[in-house]
mmCIF file of the N, C-alpha and C atoms, coordinates in Angstrom:
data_MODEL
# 
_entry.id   MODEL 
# 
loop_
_atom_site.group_PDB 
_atom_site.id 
_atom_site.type_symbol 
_atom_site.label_atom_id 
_atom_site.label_alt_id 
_atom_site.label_comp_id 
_atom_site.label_asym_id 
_atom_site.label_entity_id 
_atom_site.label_seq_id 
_atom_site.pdbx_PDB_ins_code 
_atom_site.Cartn_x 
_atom_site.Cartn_y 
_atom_site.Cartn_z 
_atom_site.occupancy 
_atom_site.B_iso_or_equiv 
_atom_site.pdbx_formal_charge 
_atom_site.auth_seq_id 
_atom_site.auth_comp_id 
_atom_site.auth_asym_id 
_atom_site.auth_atom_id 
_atom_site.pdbx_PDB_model_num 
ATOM 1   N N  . UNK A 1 1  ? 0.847   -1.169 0.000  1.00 0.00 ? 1  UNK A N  1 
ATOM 2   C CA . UNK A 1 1  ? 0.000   0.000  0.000  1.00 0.00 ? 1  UNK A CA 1 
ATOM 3   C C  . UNK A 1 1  ? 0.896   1.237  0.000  1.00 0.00 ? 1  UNK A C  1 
ATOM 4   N N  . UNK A 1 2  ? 0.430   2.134  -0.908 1.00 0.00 ? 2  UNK A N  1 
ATOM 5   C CA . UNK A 1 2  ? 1.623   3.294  -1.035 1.00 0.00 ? 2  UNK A CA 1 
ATOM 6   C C  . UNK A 1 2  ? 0.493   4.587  0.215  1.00 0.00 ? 2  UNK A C  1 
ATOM 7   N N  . UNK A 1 3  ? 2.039   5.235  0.381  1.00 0.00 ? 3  UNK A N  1 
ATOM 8   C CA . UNK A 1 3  ? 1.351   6.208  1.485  1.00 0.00 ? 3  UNK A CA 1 
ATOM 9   C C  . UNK A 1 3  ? 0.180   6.928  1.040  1.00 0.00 ? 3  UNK A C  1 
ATOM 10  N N  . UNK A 1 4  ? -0.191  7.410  -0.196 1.00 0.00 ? 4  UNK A N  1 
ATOM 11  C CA . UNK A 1 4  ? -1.237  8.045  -0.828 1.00 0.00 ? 4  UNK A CA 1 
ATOM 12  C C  . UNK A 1 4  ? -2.648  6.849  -0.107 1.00 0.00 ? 4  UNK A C  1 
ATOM 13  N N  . UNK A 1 5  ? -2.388  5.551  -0.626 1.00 0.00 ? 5  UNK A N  1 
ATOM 14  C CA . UNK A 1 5  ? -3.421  4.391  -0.505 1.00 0.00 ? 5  UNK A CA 1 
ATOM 15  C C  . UNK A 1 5  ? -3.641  4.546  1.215  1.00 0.00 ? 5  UNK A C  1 
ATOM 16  N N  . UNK A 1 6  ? -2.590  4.997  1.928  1.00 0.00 ? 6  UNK A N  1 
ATOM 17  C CA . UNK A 1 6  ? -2.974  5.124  3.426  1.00 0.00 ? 6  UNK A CA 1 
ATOM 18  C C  . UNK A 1 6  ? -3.448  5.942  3.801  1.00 0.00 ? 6  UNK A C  1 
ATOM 19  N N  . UNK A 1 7  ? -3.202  7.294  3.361  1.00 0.00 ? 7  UNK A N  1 
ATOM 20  C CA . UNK A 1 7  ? -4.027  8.321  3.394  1.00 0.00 ? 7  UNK A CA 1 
ATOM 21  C C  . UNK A 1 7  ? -5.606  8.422  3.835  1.00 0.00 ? 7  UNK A C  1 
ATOM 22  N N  . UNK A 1 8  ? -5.540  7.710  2.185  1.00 0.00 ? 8  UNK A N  1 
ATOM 23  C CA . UNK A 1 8  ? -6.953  8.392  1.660  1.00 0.00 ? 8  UNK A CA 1 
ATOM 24  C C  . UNK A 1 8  ? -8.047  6.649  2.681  1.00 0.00 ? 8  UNK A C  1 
ATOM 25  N N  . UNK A 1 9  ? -7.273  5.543  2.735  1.00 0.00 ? 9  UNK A N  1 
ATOM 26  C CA . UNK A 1 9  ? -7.976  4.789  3.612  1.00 0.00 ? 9  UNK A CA 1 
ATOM 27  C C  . UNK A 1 9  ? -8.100  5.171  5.218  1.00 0.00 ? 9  UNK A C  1 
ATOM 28  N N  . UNK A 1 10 ? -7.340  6.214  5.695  1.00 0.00 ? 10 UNK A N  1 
ATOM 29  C CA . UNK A 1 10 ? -7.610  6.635  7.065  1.00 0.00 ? 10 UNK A CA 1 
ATOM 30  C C  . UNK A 1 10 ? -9.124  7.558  6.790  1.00 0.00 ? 10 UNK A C  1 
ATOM 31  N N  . UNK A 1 11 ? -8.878  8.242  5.971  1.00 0.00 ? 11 UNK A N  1 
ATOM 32  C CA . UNK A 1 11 ? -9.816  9.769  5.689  1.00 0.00 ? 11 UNK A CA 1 
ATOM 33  C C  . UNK A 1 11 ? -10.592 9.345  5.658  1.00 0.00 ? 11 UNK A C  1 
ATOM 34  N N  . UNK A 1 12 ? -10.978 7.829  4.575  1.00 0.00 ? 12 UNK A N  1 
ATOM 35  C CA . UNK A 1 12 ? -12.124 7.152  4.908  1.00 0.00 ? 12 UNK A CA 1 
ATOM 36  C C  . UNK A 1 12 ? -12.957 6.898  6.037  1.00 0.00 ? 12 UNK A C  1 
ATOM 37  N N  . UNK A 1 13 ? -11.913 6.096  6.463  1.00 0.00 ? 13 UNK A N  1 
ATOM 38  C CA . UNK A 1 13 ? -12.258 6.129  8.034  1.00 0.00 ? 13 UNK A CA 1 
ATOM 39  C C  . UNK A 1 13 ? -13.088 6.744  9.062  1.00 0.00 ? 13 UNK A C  1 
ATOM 40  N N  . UNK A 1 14 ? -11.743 7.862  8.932  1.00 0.00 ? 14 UNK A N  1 
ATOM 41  C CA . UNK A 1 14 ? -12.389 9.198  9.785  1.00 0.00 ? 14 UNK A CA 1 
ATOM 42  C C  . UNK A 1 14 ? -13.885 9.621  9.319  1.00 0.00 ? 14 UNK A C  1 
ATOM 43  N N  . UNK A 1 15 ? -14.262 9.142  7.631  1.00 0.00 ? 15 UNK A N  1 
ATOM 44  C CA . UNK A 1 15 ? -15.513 9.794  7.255  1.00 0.00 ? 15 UNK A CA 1 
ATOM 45  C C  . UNK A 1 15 ? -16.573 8.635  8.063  1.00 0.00 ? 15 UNK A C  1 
ATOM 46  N N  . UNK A 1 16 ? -16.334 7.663  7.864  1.00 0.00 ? 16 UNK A N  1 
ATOM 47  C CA . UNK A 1 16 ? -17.035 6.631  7.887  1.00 0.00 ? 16 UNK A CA 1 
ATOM 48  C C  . UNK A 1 16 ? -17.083 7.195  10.152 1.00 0.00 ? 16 UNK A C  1 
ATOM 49  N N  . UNK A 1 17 ? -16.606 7.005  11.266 1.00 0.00 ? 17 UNK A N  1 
ATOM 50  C CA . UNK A 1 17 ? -16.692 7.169  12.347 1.00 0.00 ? 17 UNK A CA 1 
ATOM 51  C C  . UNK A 1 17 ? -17.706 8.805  12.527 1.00 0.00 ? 17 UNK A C  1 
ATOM 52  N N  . UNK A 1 18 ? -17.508 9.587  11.655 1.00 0.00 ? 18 UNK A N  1 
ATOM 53  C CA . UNK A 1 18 ? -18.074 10.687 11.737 1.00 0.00 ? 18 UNK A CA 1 
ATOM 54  C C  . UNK A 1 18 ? -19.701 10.582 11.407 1.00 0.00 ? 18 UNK A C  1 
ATOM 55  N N  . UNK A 1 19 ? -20.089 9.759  10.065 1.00 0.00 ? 19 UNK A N  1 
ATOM 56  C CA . UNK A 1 19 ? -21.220 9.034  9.917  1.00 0.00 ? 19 UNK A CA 1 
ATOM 57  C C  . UNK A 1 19 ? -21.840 8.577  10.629 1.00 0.00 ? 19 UNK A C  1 
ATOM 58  N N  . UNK A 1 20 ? -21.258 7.793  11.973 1.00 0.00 ? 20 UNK A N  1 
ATOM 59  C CA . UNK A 1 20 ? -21.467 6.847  12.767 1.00 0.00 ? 20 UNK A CA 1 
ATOM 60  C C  . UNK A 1 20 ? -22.003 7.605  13.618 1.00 0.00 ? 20 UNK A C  1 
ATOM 61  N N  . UNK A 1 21 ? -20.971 8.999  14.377 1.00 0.00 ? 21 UNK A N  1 
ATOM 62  C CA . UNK A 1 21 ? -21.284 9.366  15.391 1.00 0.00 ? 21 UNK A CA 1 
ATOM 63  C C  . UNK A 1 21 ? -22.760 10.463 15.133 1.00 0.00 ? 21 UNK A C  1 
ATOM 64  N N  . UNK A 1 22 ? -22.597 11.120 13.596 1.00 0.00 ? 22 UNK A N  1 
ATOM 65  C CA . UNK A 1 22 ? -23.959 12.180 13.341 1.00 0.00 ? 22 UNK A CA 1 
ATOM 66  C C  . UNK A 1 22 ? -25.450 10.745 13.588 1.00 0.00 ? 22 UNK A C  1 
ATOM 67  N N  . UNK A 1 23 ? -25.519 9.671  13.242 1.00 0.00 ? 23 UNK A N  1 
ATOM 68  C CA . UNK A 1 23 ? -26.358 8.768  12.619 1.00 0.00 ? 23 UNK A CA 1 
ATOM 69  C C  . UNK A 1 23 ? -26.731 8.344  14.739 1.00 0.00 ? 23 UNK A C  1 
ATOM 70  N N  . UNK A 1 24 ? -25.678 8.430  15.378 1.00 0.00 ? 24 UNK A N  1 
ATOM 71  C CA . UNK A 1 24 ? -26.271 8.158  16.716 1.00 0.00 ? 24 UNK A CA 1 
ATOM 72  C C  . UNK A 1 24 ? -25.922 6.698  17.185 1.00 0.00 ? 24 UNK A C  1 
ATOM 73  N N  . UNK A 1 25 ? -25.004 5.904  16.579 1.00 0.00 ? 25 UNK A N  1 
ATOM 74  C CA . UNK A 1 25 ? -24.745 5.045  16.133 1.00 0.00 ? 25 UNK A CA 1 
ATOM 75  C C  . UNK A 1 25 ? -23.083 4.460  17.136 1.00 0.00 ? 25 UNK A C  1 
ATOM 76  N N  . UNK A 1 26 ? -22.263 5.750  17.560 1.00 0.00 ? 26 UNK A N  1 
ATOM 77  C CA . UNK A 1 26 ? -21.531 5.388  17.737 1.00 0.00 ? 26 UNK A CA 1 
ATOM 78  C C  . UNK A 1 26 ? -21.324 6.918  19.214 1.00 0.00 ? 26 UNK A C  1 
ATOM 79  N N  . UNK A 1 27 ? -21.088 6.518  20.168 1.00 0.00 ? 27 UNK A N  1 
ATOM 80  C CA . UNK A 1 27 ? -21.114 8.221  21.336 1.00 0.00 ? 27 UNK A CA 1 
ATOM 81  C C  . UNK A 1 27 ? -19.979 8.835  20.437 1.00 0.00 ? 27 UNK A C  1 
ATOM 82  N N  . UNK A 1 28 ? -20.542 9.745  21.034 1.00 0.00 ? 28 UNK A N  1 
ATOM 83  C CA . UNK A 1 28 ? -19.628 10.997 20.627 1.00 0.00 ? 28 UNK A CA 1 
ATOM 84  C C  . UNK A 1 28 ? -18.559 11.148 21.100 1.00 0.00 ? 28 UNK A C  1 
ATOM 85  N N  . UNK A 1 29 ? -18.396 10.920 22.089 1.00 0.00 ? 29 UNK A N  1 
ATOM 86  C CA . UNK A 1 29 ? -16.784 10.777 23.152 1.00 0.00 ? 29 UNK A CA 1 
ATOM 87  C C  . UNK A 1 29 ? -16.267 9.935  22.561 1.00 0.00 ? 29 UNK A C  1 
ATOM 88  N N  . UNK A 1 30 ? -16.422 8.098  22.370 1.00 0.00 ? 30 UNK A N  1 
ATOM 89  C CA . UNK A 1 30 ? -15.972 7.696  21.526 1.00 0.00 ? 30 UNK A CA 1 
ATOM 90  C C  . UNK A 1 30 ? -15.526 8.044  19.903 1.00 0.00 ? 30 UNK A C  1 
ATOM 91  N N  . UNK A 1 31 ? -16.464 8.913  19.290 1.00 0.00 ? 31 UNK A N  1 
ATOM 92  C CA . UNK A 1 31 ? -15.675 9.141  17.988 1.00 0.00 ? 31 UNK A CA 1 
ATOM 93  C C  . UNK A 1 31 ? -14.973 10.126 18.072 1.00 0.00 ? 31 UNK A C  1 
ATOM 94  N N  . UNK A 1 32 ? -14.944 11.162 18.708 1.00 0.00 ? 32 UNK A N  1 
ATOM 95  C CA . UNK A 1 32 ? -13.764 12.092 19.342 1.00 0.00 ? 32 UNK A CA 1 
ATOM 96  C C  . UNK A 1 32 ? -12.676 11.211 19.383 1.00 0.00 ? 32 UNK A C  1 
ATOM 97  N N  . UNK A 1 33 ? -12.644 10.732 19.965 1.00 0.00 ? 33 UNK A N  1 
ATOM 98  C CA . UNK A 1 33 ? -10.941 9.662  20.556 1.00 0.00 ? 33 UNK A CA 1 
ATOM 99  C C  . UNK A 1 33 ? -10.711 8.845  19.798 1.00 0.00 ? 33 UNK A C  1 
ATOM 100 N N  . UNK A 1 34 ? -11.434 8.471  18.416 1.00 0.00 ? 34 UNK A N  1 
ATOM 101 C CA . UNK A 1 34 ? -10.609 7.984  17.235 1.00 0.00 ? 34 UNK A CA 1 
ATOM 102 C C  . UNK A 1 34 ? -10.452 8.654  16.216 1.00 0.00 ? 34 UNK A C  1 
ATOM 103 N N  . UNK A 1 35 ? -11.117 10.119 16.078 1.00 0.00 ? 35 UNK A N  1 
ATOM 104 C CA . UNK A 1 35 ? -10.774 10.981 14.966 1.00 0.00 ? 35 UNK A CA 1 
ATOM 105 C C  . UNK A 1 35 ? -9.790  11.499 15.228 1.00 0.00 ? 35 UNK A C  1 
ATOM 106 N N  . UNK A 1 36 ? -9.764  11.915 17.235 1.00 0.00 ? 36 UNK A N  1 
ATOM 107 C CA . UNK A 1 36 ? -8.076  12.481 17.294 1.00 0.00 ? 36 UNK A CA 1 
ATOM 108 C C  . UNK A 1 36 ? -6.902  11.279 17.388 1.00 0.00 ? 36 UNK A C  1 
ATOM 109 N N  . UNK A 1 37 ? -7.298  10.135 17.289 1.00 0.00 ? 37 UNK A N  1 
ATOM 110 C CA . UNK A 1 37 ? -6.154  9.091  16.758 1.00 0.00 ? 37 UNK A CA 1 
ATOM 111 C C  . UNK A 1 37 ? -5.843  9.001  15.414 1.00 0.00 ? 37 UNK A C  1 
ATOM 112 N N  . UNK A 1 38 ? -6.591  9.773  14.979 1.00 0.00 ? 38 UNK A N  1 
ATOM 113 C CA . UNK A 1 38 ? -6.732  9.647  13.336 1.00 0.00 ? 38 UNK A CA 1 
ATOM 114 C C  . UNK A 1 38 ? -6.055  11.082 12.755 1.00 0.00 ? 38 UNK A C  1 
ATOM 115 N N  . UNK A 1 39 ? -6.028  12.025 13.311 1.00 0.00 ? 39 UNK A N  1 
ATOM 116 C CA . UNK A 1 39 ? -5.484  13.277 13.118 1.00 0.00 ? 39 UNK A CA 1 
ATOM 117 C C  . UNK A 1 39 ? -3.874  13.290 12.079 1.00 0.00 ? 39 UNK A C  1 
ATOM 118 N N  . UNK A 1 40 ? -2.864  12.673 12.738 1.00 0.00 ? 40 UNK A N  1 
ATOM 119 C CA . UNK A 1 40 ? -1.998  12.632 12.193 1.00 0.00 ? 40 UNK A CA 1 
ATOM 120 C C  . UNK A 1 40 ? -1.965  11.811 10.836 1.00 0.00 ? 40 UNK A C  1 
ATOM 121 N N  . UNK A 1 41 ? -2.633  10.355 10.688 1.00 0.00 ? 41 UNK A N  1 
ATOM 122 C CA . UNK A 1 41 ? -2.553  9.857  9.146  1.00 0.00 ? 41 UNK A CA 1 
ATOM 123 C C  . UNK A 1 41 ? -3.429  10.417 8.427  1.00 0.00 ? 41 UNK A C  1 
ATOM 124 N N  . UNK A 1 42 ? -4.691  11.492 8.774  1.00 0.00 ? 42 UNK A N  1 
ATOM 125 C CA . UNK A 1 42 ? -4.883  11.787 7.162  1.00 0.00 ? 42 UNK A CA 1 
ATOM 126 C C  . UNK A 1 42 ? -4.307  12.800 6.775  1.00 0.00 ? 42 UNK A C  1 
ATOM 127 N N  . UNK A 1 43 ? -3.019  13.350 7.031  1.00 0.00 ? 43 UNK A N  1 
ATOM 128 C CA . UNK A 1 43 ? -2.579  14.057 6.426  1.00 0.00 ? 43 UNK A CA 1 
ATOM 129 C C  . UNK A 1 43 ? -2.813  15.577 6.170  1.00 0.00 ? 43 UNK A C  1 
ATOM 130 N N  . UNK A 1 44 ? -3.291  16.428 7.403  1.00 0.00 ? 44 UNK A N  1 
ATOM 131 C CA . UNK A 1 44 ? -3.796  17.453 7.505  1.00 0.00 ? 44 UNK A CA 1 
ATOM 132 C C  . UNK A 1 44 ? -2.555  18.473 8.781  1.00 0.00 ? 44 UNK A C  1 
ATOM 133 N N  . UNK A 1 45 ? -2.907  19.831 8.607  1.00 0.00 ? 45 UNK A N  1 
ATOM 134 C CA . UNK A 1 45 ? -1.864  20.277 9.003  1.00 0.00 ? 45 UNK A CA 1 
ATOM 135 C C  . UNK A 1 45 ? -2.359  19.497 10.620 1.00 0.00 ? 45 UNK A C  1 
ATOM 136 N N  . UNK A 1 46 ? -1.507  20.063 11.576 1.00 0.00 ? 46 UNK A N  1 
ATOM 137 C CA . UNK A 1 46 ? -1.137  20.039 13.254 1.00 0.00 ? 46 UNK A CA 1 
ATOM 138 C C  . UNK A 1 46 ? -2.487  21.048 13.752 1.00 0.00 ? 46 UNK A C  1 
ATOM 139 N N  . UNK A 1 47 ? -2.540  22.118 12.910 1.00 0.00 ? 47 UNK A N  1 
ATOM 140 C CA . UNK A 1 47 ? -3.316  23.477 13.758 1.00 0.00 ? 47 UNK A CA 1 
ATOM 141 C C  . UNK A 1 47 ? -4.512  22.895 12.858 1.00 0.00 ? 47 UNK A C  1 
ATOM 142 N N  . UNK A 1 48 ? -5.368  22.364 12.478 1.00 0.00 ? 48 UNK A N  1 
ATOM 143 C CA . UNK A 1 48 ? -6.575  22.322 11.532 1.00 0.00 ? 48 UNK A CA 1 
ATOM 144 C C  . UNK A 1 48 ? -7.718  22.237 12.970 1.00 0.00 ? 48 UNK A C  1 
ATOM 145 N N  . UNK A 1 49 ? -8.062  22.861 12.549 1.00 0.00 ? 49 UNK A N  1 
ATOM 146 C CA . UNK A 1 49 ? -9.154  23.637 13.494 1.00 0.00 ? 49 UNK A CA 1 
ATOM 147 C C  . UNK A 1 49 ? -10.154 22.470 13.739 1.00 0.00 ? 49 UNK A C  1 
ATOM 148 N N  . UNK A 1 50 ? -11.046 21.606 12.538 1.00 0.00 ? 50 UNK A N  1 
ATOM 149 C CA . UNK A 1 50 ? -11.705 20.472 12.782 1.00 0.00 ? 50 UNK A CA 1 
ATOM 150 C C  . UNK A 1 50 ? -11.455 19.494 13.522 1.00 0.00 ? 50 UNK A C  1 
ATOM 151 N N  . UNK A 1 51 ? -9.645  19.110 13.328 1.00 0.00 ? 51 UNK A N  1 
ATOM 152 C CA . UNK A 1 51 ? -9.334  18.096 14.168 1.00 0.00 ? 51 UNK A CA 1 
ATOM 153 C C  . UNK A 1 51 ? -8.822  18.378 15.455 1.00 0.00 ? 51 UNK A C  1 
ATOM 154 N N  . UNK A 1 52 ? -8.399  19.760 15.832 1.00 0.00 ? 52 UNK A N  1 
ATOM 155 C CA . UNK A 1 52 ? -8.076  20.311 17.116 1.00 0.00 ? 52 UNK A CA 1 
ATOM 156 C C  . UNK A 1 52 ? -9.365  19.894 18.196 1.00 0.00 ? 52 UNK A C  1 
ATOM 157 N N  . UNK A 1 53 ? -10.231 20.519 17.255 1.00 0.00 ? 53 UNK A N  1 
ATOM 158 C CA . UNK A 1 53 ? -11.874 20.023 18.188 1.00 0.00 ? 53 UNK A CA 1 
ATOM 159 C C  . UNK A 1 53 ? -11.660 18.644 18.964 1.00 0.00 ? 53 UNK A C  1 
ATOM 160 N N  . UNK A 1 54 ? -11.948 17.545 17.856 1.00 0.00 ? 54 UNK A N  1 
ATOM 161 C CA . UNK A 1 54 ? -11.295 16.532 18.626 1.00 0.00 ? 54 UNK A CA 1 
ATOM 162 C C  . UNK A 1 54 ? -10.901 16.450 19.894 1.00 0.00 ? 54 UNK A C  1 
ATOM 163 N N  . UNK A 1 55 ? -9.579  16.688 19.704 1.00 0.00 ? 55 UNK A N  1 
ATOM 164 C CA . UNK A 1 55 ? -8.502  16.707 20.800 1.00 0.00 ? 55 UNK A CA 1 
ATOM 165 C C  . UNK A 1 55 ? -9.041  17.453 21.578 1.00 0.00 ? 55 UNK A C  1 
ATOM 166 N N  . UNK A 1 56 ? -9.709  18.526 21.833 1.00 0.00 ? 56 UNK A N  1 
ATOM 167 C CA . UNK A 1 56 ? -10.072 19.485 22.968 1.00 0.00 ? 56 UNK A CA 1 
ATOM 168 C C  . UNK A 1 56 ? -11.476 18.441 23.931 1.00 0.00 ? 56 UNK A C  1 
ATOM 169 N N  . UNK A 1 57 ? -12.269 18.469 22.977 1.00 0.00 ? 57 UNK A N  1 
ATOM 170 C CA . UNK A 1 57 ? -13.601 17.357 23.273 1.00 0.00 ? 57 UNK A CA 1 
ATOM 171 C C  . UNK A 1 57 ? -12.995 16.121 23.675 1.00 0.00 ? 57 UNK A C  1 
ATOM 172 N N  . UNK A 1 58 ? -12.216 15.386 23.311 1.00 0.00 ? 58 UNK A N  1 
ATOM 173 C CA . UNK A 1 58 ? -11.514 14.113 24.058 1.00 0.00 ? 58 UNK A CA 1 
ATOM 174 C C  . UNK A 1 58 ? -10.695 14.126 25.639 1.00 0.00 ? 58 UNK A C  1 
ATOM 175 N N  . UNK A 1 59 ? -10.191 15.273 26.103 1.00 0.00 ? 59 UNK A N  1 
ATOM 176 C CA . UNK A 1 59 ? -9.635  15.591 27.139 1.00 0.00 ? 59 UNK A CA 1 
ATOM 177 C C  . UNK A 1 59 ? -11.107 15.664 28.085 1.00 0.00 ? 59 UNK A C  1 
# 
């Protein structure tokens, strides 16, 4: 799998847990604490404001 193929399968991810958590499907605390595990592989800056949320809501 080339790093591009890892990428874009985390982002997935992250879309797919975000689905989960709007749909009611998955708590919200829980998808907090895997989107901010997820922060660093999809490839987005450090300061991105969406995934900072995360991290603030997970503490």
């Amino acid at each position: 799998m080339s790093h591009q193929d890892y990428v874009l399968s985390c982002r997935a991810r992250a879309a797919e847990i975000a689905r989960r958590v709007i749909a009611g499907s998955m708590p919200v605390l829980e998808g907090c604490h895997l989107l901010d595990g997820l922060s660093a592989a999809v490839d987005i800056p450090d300061n991105d404001p969406d995934f900072l949320a995360f991290n603030v809501i997970r503490v």
